[in-house]
RODO-2510 file (C-alpha; in nm, 4 decimals, decimal comma):
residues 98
     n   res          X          Y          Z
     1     x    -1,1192     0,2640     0,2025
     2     x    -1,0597     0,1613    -0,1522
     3     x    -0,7535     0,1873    -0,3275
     4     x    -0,6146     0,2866    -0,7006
     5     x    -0,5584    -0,0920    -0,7434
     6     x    -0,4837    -0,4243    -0,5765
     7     x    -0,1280    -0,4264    -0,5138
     8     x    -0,1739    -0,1394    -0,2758
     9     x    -0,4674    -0,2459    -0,1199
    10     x    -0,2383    -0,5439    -0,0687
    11     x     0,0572    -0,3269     0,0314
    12     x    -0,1611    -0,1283     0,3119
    13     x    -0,3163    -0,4337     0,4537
    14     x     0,0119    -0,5274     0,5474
    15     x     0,1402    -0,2157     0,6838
    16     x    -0,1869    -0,2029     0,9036
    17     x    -0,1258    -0,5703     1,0074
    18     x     0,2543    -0,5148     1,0671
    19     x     0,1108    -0,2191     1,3233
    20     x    -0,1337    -0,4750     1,4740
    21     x    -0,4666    -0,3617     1,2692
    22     x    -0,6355    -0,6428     1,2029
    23     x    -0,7668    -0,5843     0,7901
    24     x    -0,8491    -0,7298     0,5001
    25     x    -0,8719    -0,6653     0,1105
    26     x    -1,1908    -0,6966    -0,0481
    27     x    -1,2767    -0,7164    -0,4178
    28     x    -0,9974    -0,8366    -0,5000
    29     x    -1,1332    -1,0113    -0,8110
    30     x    -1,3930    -0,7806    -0,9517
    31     x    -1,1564    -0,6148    -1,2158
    32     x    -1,2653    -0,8667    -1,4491
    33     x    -1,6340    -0,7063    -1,3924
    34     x    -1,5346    -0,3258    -1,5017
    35     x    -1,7814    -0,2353    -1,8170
    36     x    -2,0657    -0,5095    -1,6431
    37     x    -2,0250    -0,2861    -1,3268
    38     x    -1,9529     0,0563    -1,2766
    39     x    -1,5438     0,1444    -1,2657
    40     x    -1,6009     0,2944    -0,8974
    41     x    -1,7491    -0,0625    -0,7487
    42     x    -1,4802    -0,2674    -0,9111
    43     x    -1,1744    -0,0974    -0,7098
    44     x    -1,0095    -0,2865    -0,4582
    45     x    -1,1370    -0,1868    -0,0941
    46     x    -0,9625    -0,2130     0,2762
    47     x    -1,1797    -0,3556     0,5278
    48     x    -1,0731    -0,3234     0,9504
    49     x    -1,1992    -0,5656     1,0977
    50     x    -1,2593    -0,3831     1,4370
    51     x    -1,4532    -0,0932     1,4235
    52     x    -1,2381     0,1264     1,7571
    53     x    -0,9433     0,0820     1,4913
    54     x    -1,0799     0,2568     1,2201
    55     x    -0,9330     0,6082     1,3030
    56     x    -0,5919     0,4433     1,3796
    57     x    -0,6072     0,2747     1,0397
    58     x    -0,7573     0,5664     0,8857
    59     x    -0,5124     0,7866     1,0402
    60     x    -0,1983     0,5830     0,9338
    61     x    -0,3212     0,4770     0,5699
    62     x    -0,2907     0,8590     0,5267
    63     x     0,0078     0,8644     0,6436
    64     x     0,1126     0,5745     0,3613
    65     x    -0,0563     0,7422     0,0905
    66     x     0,1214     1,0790     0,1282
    67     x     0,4903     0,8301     0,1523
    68     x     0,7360     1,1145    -0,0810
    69     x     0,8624     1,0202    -0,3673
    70     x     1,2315     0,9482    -0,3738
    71     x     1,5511     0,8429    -0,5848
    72     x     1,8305     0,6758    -0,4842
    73     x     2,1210     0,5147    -0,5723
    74     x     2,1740     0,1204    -0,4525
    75     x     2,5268     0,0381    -0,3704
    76     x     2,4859    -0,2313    -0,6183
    77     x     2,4342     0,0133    -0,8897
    78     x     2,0402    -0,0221    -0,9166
    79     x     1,8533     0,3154    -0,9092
    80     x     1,5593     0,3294    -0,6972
    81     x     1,2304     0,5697    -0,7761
    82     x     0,9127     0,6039    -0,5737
    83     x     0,8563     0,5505    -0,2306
    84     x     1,0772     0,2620    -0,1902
    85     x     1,2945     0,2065     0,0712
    86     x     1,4454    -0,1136    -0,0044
    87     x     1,6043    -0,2077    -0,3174
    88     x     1,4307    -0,4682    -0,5731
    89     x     1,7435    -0,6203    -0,6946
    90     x     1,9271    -0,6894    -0,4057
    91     x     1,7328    -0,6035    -0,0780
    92     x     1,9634    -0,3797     0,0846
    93     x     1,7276    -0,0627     0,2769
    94     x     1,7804     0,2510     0,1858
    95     x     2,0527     0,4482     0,3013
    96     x     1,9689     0,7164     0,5699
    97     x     2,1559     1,0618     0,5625
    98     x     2,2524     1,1384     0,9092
***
C-alpha cells in the first residue's frame, strides 16, 4: 500500500508490527528521484511480508488512516491537534472522557 509520505509509512509499519504483522517500508529513498521518475513511483510503499496477513493488515491500515482528528488540552498546557494521543512535549496519553 503506499503512503502520502515516509513518516507514515513508518508510523503504520509499526502499528502493524506492534499487532504482530510482520512489514516493511519500501522506497524509502526514492524522493530524491521525483521529476527523473514519475511522482506516483516515488511514494513510500508498505510491504507484508506474509501474504495470509494481507487482509488483516489491509483491514487495520484502514482503520489507521480513517484515526479522527482531535484537540486537546495537555495538563502541561501544550495543545494537541490531529490524531495524537500522546502529547509531544511531555508524553502524558491523552485523557479519556468516561
Amino acid at each position: 500500500m503506499q503512503a502520502p509520505n515516509l513518516v507514515l509509512a513508518t508510523l503504520w509499519v509499526g502499528w502493524l508490527e506492534a499487532d504482530g504483522i510482520a512489514a516493511s517500508v519500501q522506497r524509502e529513498y526514492l524522493r530524491g528521484a521525483s521529476g527523473e521518475l514519475p511522482p506516483d513511483q516515488c511514494l513510500p510503499e508498505v510491504w507484508i511480508d506474509d501474504p495470509l496477513q494481507v487482509p488483516q493488515a489491509l483491514e487495520l491500515l484502514n482503520v489507521l488512516r480513517r484515526t479522527p482528528q482531535r484537540r486537546w488540552a495537555c495538563a502541561c498546557g501544550e495543545l494537541v491537534e490531529g490524531g495524537f494521543e500522546q502529547c509531544w512535549n511531555c508524553g502524558a496519553m491523552m485523557p479519556r472522557s468516561g
